[in-house]
C-alpha positions as CSV (number, residue, x, y, z in Angstrom):
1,X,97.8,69.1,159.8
2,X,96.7,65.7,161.0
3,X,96.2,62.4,159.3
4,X,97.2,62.6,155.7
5,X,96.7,59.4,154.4
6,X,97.6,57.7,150.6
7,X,95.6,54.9,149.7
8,X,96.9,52.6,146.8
9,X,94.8,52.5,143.6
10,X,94.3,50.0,140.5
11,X,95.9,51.1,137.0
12,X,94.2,53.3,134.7
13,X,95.1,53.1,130.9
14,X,95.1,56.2,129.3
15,X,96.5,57.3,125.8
16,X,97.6,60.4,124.5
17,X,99.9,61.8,122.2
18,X,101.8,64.8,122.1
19,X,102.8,66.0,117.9
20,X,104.6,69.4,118.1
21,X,102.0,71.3,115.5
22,X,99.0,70.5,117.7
23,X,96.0,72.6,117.5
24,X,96.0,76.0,119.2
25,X,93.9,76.9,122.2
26,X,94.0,80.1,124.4
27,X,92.7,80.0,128.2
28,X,93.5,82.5,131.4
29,X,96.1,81.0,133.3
30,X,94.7,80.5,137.3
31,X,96.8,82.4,139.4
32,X,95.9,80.4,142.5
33,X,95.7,77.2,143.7
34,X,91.5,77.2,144.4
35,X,91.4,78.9,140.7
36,X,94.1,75.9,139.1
37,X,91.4,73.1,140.7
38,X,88.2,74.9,139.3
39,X,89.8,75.3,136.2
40,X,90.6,71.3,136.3
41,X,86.9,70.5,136.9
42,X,86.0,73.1,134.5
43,X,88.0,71.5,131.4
44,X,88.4,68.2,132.7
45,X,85.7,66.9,134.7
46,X,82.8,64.5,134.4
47,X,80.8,66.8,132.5
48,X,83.5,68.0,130.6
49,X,85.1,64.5,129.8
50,X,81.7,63.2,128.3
51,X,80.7,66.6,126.4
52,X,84.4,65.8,124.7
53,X,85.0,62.0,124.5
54,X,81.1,61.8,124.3
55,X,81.2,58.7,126.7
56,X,81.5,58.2,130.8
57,X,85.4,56.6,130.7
58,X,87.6,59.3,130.0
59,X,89.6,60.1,132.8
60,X,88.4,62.9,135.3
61,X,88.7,65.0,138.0
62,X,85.7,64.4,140.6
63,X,86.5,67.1,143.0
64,X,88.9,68.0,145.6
65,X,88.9,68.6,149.5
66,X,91.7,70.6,151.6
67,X,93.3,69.4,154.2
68,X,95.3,72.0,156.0
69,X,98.2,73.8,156.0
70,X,101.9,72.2,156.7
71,X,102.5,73.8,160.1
72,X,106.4,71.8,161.4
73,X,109.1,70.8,159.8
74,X,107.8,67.4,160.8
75,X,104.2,67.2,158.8
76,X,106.7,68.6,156.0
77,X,108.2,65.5,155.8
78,X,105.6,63.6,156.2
79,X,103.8,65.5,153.6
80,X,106.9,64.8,151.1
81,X,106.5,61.0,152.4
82,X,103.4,60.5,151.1
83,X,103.9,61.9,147.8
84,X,106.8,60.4,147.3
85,X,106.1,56.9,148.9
86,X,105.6,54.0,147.4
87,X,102.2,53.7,147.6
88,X,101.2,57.2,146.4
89,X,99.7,57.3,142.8
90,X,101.5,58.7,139.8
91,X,102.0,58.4,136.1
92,X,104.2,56.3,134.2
93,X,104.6,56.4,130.6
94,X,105.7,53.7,128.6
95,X,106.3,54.6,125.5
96,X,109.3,56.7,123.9
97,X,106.8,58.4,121.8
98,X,104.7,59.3,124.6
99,X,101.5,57.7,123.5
100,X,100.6,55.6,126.4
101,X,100.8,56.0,129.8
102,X,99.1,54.7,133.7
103,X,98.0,55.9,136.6
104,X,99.9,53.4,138.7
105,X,101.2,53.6,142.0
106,X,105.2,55.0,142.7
107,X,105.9,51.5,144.1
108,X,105.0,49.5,140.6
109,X,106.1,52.8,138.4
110,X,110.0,51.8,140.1
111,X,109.5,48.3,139.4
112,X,108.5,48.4,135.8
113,X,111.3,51.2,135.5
114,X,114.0,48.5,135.2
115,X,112.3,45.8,133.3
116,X,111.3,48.7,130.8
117,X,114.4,50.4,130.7
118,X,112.6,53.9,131.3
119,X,113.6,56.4,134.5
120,X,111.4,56.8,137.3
121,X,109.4,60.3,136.3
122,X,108.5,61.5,140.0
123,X,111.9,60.8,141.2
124,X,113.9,62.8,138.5
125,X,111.8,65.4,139.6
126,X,111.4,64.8,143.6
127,X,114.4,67.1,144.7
128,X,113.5,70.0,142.7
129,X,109.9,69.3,144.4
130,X,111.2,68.8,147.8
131,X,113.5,72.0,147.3
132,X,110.7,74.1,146.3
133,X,108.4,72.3,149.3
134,X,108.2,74.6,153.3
135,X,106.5,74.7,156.1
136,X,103.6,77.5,155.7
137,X,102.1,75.9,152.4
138,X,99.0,74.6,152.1
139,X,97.8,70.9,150.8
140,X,94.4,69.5,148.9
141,X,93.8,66.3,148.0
142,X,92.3,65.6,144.6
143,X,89.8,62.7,143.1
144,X,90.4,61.6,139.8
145,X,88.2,58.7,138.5
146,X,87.7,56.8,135.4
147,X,85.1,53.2,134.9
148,X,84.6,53.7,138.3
149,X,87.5,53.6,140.1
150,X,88.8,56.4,142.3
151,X,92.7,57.5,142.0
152,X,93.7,60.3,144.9
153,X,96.7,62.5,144.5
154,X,97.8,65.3,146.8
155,X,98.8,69.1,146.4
156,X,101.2,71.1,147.9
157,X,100.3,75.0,147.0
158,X,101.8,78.3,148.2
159,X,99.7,79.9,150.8
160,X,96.7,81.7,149.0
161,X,99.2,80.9,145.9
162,X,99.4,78.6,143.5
163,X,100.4,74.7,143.3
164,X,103.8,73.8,143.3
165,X,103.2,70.6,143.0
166,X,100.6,67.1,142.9
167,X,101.6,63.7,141.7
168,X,98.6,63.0,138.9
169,X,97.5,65.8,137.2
170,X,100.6,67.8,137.2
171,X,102.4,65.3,134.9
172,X,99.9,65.1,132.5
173,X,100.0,67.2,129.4
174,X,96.6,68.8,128.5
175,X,97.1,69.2,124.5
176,X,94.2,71.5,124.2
177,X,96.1,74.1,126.3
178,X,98.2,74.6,123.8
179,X,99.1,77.9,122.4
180,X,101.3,78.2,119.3
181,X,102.2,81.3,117.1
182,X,104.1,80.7,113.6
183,X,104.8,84.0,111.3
184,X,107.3,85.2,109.0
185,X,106.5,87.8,106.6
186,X,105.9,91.5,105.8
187,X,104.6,94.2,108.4
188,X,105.8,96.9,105.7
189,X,107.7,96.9,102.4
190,X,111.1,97.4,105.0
191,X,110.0,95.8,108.1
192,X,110.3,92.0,108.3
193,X,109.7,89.7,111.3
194,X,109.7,86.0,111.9
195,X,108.3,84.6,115.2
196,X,108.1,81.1,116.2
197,X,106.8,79.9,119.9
198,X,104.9,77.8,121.7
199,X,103.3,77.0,125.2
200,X,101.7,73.9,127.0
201,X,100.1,73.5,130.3
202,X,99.0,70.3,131.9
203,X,95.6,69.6,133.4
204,X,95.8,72.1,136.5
205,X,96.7,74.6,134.2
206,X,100.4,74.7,134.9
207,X,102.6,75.5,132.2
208,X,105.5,72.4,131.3
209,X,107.0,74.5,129.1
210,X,107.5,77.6,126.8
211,X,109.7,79.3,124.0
212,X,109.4,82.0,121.7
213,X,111.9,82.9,119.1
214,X,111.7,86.6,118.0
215,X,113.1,88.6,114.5
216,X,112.9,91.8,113.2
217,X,115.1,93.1,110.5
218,X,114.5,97.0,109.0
219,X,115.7,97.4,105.6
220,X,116.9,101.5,104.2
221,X,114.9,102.8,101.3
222,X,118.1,101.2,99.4
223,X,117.4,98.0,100.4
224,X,120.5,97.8,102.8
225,X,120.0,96.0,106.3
226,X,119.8,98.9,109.0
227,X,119.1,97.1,112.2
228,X,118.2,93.7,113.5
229,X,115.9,92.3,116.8
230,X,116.7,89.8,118.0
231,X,115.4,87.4,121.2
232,X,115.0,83.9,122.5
233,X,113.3,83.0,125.8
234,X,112.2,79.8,127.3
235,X,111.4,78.2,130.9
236,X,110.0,74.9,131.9
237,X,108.8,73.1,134.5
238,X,110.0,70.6,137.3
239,X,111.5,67.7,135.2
240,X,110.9,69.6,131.6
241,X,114.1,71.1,129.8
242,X,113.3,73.7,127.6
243,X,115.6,75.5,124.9
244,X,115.0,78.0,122.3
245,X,118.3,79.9,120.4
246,X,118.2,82.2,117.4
247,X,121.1,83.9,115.6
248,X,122.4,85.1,112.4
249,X,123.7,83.1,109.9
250,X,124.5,86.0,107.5
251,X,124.2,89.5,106.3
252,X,125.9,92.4,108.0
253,X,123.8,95.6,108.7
254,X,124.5,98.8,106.6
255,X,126.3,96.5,104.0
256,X,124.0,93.6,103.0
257,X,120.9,93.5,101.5
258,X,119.8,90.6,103.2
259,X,119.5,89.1,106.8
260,X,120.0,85.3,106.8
261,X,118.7,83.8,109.9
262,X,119.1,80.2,112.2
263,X,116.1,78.8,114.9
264,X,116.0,75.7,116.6
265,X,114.5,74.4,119.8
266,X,114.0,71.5,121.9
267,X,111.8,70.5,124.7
268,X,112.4,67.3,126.6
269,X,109.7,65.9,129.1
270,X,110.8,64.1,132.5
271,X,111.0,60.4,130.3
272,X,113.6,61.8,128.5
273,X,112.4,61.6,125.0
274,X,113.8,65.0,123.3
275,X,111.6,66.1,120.8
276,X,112.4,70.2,118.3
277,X,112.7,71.8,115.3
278,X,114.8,73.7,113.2
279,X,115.5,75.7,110.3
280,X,116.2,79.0,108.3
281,X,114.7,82.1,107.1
282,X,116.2,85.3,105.2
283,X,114.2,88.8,105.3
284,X,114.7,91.3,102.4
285,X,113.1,94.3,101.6
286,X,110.3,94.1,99.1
């Protein structure tokens, strides 16, 4: 692969908030890299962008081009270079609350680091990139835009796989993507079951993170707790930390007639701003 270039860009402003309860949305996840791009120019392209913002500023993807597969150890590191470098483009939030962040380019993102007192997002995550980076994978370079100015990134995708990773649209959360579930009640007089998860993607359709926390407690005909189900289950992405954990608080099975239960969970993004929930239920038998 031969003459992989990163050109420096201007900033782009772009807002965006991220509130735990946001509306659901359900889409099928691309399984490889060609499908994850589509999918971006489907949901977030020019046409897209203005059918949803209903003016030509939001921030898009224009298209993408491939560029060849990583065939030495050498155009490895070169590859890793350039997304890495100073002058390749990434995003930099600067706000605790994660409502604002830029396109800007690494070099300014490292300077504005200090003076802002916030860590450098694409290096937290650059070893755990780099580990999961070999020769055999395949790169694309992308073409966001937005007033009309041109922002490029570059991919790094499994073979006929999926993207591992790509310094723009990765670290961006897409809040429509995400798919919540929130239940606890009744599916018979002695069946009760409490389920609490969540999933979010970012604009190539790459999940940042996901939990579910998972209850059933069965009740006898006397009202006595019989058996309990319990599960927790999370994962996250380069730079995202993900926890889920449920347990039992109280109520022993075959001698109370009760089950008293704890969740919490936390998800922190790669600015280290830890955001989660918690609380209590107890299932009885109608």
């Amino acid at each position: 692969m031969k003459g992989i270039l990163c050109r420096v860009s201007c900033v782009v402003f772009l807002m965006w908030n991220m509130p735990m309860t946001a509306q659901v949305a359900t889409s099928v996840r691309p399984e490889t890299w060609k499908e994850q791009l589509e999918y971006a120019l489907k949901h977030h392209g020019e046409e897209a962008v203005k059918k949803r913002d209903g003016n030509e500023t939001g921030f898009y993807l224009k298209g993408y081009a491939y560029r060849g597969t990583i065939d030495s150890e050498r155009e490895l590191e070169e590859v890793k270079s350039h997304l890495f470098s100073d002058v390749a483009n990434t995003v930099c939030y600067y706000d605790k609350t994660h409502d604002a962040y830029d396109v800007v380019s690494v070099g300014l993102m490292r300077c504005l680091s200090g003076v802002m007192e916030r860590p450098v997002m694409i290096d937290a995550i650059r070893s755990d990139c780099e580990k999961a980076m070999h020769a055999g994978m395949e790169t694309i370079e992308l073409e966001w835009c937005r007033n009309g100015n041109t922002y490029r990134s570059w991919a790094v995708a499994e073979k006929g796989g999926r993207i591992v990773f790509e310094n723009i649209g990765c670290l961006i959360a897409d809040m429509e993507s995400m798919v919540q579930c929130d239940r606890d009640g009744a599916e018979s007089e002695r069946e009760k079951v409490f389920e609490k998860s969540c999933t979010l993607s970012n604009l190539l359709g790459m999940e940042l993170y996901s939990y579910r926390m998972y209850c059933r407690s069965s009740f006898g005909e006397d009202g006595i707790l019989k058996s309990v189900q319990m599960r927790a289950k999370q994962s996250s992405a380069f730079g995202w930390h993900c926890s889920a954990d449920i347990y039992t608080e109280d109520g022993t099975i075959d001698q109370d007639a009760y089950h008293l239960c704890h969740w919490r969970n936390e998800v922190t993004p790669p600015w280290d701003s830890t955001v989660g929930e918690s609380g209590t239920f107890t299932h009885k038998k109608e």
